[in-house]
N, C-alpha and C positions, 0 to 999 in steps of 0.2 A: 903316260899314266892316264887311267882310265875313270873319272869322278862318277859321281852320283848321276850330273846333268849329260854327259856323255851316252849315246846310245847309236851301235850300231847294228846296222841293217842291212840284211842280205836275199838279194830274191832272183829272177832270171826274167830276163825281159826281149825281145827282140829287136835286132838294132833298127833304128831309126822308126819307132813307132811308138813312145812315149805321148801320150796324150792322156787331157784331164778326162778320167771315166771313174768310177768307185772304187775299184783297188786301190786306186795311185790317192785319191783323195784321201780315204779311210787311213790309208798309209801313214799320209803325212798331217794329213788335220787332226788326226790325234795327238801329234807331235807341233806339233804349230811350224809347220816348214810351208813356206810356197810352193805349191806345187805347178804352178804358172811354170817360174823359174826353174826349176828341176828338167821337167821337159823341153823347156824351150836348149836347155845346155846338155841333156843325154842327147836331144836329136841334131843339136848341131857337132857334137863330137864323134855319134856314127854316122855320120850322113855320105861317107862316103863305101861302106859297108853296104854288103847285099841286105836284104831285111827278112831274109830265111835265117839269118845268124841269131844263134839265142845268147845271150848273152848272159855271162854271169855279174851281178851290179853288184858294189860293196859299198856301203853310204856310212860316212862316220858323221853322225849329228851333234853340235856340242849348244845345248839350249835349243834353241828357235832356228840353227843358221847350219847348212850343210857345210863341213870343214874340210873333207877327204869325199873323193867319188872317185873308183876305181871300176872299172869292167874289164871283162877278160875275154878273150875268145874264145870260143867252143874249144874241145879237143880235138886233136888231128881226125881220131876215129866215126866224130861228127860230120867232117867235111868227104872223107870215103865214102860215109855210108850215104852219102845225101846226093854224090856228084860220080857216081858208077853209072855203067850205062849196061842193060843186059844185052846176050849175042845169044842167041841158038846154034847149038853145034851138035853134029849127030856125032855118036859113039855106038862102034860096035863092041860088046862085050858079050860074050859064050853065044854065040852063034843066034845073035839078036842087034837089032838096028835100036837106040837109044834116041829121044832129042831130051838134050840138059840144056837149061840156062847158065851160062858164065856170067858171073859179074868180072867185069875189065872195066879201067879206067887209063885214058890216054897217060903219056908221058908228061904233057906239056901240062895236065891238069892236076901231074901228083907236085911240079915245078912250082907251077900258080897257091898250091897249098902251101909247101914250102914256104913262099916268099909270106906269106901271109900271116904265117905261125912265127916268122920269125925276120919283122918289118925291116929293120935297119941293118942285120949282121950281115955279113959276110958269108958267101956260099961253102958249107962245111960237108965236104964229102961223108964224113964220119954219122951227122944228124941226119944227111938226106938216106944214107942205108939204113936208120932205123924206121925211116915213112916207109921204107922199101919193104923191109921186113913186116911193119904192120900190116901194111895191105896185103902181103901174102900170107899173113893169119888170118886174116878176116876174106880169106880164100878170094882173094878180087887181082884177077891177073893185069899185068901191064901193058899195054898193045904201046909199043914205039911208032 
């Protein structure tokens, strides 16, 4: 249950780069939260995260004292779009020479996502056909 002194906070930050600047202050000194502490504990909980990762932060404030801190990872379609690689390839189509860009992304890098999105489970053939299937929406071929 949710009181009066209760306030949560939700904003997006990148991992491992929490530092005392005006946001984070204004943020929290209007709420009388340390904001020393806050960063020194987001950046030791992403610290082993790339620092291109945006993260989503969820802070439950009860008075003066942070009681819940949750972050999440990007979505899958984050880590496609950011970790593709372009190929030039010529296409002949009605009696004309084409160059197009492919976006393709290794095997081993849609693998590396996988494990990422989903740290402790168990490798499930079923979730890994739908990153399959993502990326082939967002037209980004797989190179083995």
């Amino acid at each position: 249950m949710i009181d009066k002194e209760t306030k949560i906070l939700k904003f997006y930050m990148f991992a491992n780069s929490a530092e005392i600047n005006p946001f984070l202050s204004t943020l929290f000194g209007t709420l009388g939260v340390n904001t020393n502490k806050f960063c020194k504990e987001f950046n030791d909980l992403t610290k082993n995260l790339p620092n291109f990762f945006l993260l989503t932060v969820n802070i439950t404030i009860n008075g003066r004292v942070i009681s819940k801190f949750k972050f999440f990872l990007p979505p899958v379609s984050f880590f496609l779009n950011n970790l593709f690689f372009l190929k030039k390839v010529k296409v002949f189509k009605k009696n004309r020479n084409y160059e197009i860009d492919l976006k393709m992304i290794n095997l081993k890098t849609l693998i590396f996502i996988y494990k990422l999105k989903f740290l402790n489970k168990t490798f499930n053939i079923k979730s890994f056909k739908s990153f399959i299937s993502l990326s082939k929406s967002m037209n980004i071929k797989i190179v083995y």
